[in-house]
C-alpha positions, 0 to 999 in steps of 0.5 A, spaced: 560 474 471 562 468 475 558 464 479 559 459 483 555 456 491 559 460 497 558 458 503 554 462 508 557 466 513 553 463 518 547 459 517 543 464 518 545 470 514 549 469 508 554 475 509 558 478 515 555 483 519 558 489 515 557 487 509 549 484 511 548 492 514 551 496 508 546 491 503 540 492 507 541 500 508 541 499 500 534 495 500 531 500 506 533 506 501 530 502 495 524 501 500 524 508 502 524 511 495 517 507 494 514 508 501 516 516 500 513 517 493 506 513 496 504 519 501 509 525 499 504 526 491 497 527 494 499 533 499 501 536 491 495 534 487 491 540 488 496 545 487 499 541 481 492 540 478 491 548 479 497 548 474 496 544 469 489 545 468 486 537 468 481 535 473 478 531 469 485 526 469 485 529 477 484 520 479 488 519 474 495 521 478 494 515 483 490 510 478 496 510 473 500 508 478 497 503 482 494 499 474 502 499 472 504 497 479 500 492 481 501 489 474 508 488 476 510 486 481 508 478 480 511 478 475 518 481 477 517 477 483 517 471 480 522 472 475 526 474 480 526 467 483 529 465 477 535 471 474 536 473 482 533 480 484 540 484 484 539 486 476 532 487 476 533 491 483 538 496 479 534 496 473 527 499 477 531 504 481 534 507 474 526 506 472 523 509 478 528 514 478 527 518 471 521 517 471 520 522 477 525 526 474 520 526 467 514 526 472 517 533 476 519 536 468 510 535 466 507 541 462 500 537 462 496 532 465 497 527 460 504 527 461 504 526 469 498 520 468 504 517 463 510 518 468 506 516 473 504 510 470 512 508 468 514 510 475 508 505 477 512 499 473 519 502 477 516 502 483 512 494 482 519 491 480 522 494 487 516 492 491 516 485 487 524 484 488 526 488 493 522 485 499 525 478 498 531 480 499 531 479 506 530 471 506 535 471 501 541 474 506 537 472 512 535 464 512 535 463 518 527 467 521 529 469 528 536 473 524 531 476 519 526 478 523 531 483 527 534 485 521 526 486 519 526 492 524 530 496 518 526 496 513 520 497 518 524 503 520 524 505 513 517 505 511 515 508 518 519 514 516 518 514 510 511 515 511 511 520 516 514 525 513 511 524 506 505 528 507 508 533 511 514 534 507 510 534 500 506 539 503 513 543 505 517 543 499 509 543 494 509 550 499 517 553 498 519 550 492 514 548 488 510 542 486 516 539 482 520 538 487 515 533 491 517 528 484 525 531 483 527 530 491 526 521 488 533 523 485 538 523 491 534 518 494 534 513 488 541 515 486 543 513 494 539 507 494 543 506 486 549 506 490 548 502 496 545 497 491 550 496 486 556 495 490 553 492 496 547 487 495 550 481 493 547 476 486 543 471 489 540 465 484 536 460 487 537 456 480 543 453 476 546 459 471 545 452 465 537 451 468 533 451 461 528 457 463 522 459 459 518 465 460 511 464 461 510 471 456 502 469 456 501 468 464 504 475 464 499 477 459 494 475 463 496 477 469 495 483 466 489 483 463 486 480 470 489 485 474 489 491 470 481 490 468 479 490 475 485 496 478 480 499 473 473 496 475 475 498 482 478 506 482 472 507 477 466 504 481 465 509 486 465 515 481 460 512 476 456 505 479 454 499 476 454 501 468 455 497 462 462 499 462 464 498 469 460 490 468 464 490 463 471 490 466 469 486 472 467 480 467 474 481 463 478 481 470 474 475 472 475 471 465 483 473 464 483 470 471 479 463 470 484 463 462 490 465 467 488 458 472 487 454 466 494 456 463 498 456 469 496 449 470 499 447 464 504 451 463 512 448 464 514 453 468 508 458 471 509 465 472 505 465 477 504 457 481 496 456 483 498 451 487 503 456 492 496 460 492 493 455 494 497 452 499 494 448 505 500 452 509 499 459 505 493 460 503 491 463 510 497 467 510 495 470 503 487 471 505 490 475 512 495 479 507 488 481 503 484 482 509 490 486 512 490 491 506 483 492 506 482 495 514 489 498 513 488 502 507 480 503 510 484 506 516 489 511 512 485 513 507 478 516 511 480 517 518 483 523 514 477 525 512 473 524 518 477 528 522 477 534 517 471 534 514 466 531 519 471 533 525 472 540 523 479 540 524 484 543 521 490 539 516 495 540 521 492 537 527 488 531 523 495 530 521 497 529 529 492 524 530 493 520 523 501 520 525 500 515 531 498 510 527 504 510 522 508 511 527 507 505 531 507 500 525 515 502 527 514 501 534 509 494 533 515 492 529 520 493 533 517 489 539 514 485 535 522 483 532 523 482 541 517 478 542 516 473 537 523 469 537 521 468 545 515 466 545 513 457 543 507 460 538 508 465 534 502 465 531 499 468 538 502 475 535 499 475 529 491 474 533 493 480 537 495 484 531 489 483 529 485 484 535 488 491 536 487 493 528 479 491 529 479 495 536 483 501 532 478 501 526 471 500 532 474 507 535 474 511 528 466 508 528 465 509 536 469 517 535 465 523 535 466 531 534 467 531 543 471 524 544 478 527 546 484 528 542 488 523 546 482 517 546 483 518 538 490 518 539 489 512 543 485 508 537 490 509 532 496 507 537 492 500 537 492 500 529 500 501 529 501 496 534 496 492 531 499 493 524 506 492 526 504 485 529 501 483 523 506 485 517 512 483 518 509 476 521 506 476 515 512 477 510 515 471 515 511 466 515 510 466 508 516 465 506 518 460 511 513 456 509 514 457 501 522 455 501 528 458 497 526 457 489 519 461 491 522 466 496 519 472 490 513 469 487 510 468 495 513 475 496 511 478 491 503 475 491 503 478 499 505 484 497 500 483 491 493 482 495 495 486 500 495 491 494 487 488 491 486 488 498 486 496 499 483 496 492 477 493 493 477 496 501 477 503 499 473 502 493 468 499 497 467 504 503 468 510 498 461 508 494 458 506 501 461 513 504 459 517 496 452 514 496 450 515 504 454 522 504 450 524 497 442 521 499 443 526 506 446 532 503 439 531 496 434 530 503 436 536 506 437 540 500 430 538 497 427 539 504 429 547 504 428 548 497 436 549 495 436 544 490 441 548 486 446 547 491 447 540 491 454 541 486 456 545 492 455 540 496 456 534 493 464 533 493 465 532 501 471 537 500 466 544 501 467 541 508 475 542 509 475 548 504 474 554 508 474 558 501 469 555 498 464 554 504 464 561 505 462 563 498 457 558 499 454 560 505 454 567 503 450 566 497 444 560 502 444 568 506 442 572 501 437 567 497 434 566 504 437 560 506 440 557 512 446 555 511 451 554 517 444 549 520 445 546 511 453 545 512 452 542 519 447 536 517 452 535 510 458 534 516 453 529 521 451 526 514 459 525 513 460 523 520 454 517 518 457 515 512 464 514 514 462 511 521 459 506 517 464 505 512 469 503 516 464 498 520 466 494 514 472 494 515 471 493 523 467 486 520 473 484 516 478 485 521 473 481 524 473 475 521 481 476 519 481 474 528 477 468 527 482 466 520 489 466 524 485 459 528 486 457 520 494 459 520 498 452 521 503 452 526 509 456 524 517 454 526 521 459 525 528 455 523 533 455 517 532 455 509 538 450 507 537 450 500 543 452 497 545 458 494 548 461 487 552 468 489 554 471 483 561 475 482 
């Protein structure tokens, strides 16, 4: 392969417009692939465990995932900076692909947890290589961010329909299909990719590198201790085992910051980190995950299982909120290269996201069906000002030879930041929830009911509340008064959960003052194209 320095087509963006657009319709295919599988499988769960039969294993579907690709997605990110992201972008589709395909072909749980887990090392590569792309075809900020709307287009589709169509082909086709339908899209996204996304390098082909094999292995020893710590708490609380894990993740961190400070080439440069100009961006990208995912992951359930409504129609509600991240995007694309400050539009973003997150917290079983709609329209717009400024300011500021690694540690503590949110208000929600249900339970002499009520799923199962209540009736009990305290103590639990989020969302309002001014020009460091 030969490479050499091609000039750019202009000196905003490396190619032409048709070339540009075949290269980015590549990478929002790669990004729908991931965005697809994130919120297509969970619709699918419940059917795929009634199957094979491991309830035991039931978190394992998402924690392997997660563990795996929260892992890679630094280290390819940075590797990425050195190699260019074209090859490692081809190799995680291929990955992400067939492991879909051997998740779709499981006779057990254990072989889904393993295919998960190799979709989840598929799926950090593509979120650790894919996103830095965009400045790699767009230096200039103003070009990227109106080419940013495709990839917002992408993932907002992508989510939307995920659960919907899970539930759809879980319902016709069978489960397995929620897994094989990743085959046209990564074979099109395969496609797209190799003929037209062009070999990016930011180093000399005869740069001497070193690969900093024992920070990756760090990496993954701090990250994979506290992805274990964090999916675990809620379930089983501050054991010795839980301690365990959290002081491992806290000395694999503290043995990573001391390696890396020595290390000639660092897989993951503390001093980007911790940057005067990035080090608020990268705190705003762990606040932002925390209320985003807090959002996504109990406004569901809040809906149903608090509300009493059905799936469907707690879906109607959710869907402005994914929707207008789309929306928020797009303007915030038309906005931002108008306006002196930009950092104006990230204080709104977060304004508009605590606003959404407060509603949740202030919504009841009487607040009308357009004022929640409300709410969650204000989370997308919130949202869609936030993410895509985030993505741009970070790498505007890290320059070309860090373009990956600064993508990649975005994407990254967006990612812990969702960890240690739903963690967090899913032990406050399990504890709150569990304390009202035993006081009731007690109170009425049914003690022998608390498994029943313990899982707040007997509130949006109607099979199982029925057999539920009929065995209250004929012990005596009043059952329909026990499962209308079990719904207030949910709505409690969950209303104070969120106000974390709220507090969160808070303070990332009071960091944007923190965020130095941003220009939004021309990165003019050369670039190697291979052929």
């Amino acid at each position: 392969m030969a490479l050499h320095s091609a000039a750019a087509h202009s000196s905003d963006q490396v190619l032409p417009f048709r070339e540009s657009l075949m290269a980015m319709l590549g990478v929002a295919f790669v990004i729908m692939l991931v965005a697809l599988d994130s919120t297509i499988v969970g619709t699918a769960l419940p059917t795929i465990v009634a199957e094979l039969k491991g309830f035991d294993l039931y978190a394992w579907v998402a924690t392997s995932y997660l563990l795996t690709s929260v892992i890679t997605v630094p280290i390819f990110g940075r590797l990425g900076d050195y190699y260019g992201r074209k090859p490692f972008v081809i190799v995680s589709i291929i990955l992400f692909t067939v492991a879909s395909m051997l998740c779709g072909m499981a006779d057990s749980m254990l072989w889904l947890v393993i295919g998960r887990g190799a979709q989840g090392i598929g799926g950090g590569m593509l979120v650790g290589t894919a996103f830095a792309c965009i400045p790699d075809l767009f230096p200039g900020a103003h070009v990227r961010l109106r080419w940013q709307v495709l990839m917002s287009t992408a993932f907002g589709i992508a989510t939307a329909v995920g659960p919907s169509l899970g539930g759809f082909l879980t319902q016709y086709w069978g489960w397995r299909w929620v897994f094989f339908v990743n085959l046209p899209v990564g074979l099109l996204s395969l496609v797209f990719v190799w003929k037209y996304l062009p070999h990016l390098r930011h180093t000399s082909p005869d740069a001497q590198i070193r690969l900093d094999w024992p920070g990756a292995l760090l990496i993954t020893s701090s990250l994979g201790c506290l992805q274990l710590f964090v999916e675990l708490l809620p379930k089983q609380g501050l054991s010795v085992g839980m301690m365990a894990l959290l002081v491992g993740s806290v000395a694999s961190f503290y043995a990573l910051w001391k390696w890396e400070h020595h290390a000639p080439q660092p897989i993951l440069p503390f001093d980007l980190l911790f940057h005067p100009k990035l080090a608020t961006l990268f705190l705003l990208s762990l606040l932002s995950g925390f209320s985003m995912f807090s959002l996504m992951f109990f406004a569901p359930l809040l809906y149903q299982g608090g509300f009493g409504l059905s799936p469907q129609d707690a879906g109607l509600l959710i869907t402005p909120l994914v929707a207008f991240i789309m929306v928020g995007s797009i303007s915030n694309g038309r906005i931002i290269i108008r306006i002196k400050n930009p950092i104006i539009m990230l204080y709104i973003g977060f304004i508009l996201l605590a606003l959404s997150c407060l509603g949740v917290v202030i919504s009841n079983r009487w607040t009308s069906h357009g004022v929640i709609a409300g709410f969650m329209i204000m989370g997308g717009l919130g949202l869609g000002f936030i993410l895509p400024n985030l993505t741009v300011f970070i790498q505007q500021e890290a320059g070309r030879e860090n373009l990956g690694i600064a993508t990649a540690l975005m994407q990254s503590l967006r990612m812990i930041g969702s960890m240690i949110g739903t963690a967090l208000i899913g032990t406050l929600i399990n504890h709150m929830y569990a304390s009202t249900v035993r006081q009731a339970l007690e109170s009425d002499k049914a003690d022998q009911w608390l498994p029943s009520f313990a899982d707040p799923q007997i509130l949006i199962s109607h099979e199982t509340q029925e057999t539920v209540l009929k065995q209250l009736t004929d012990a005596g009990h009043n059952g329909q008064l026990l499962l209308e305290t079990a719904r207030d103590g949910l709505i409690g639990s969950i209303h104070m959960g969120v106000s974390l989020a709220v507090v969160v969302t808070v303070i990332g309002v009071v960091l944007v003052r923190r965020v130095p001014k941003v220009t939004l020009g021309v990165q003019t460091e050369p670039v190697i194209v291979g052929e």
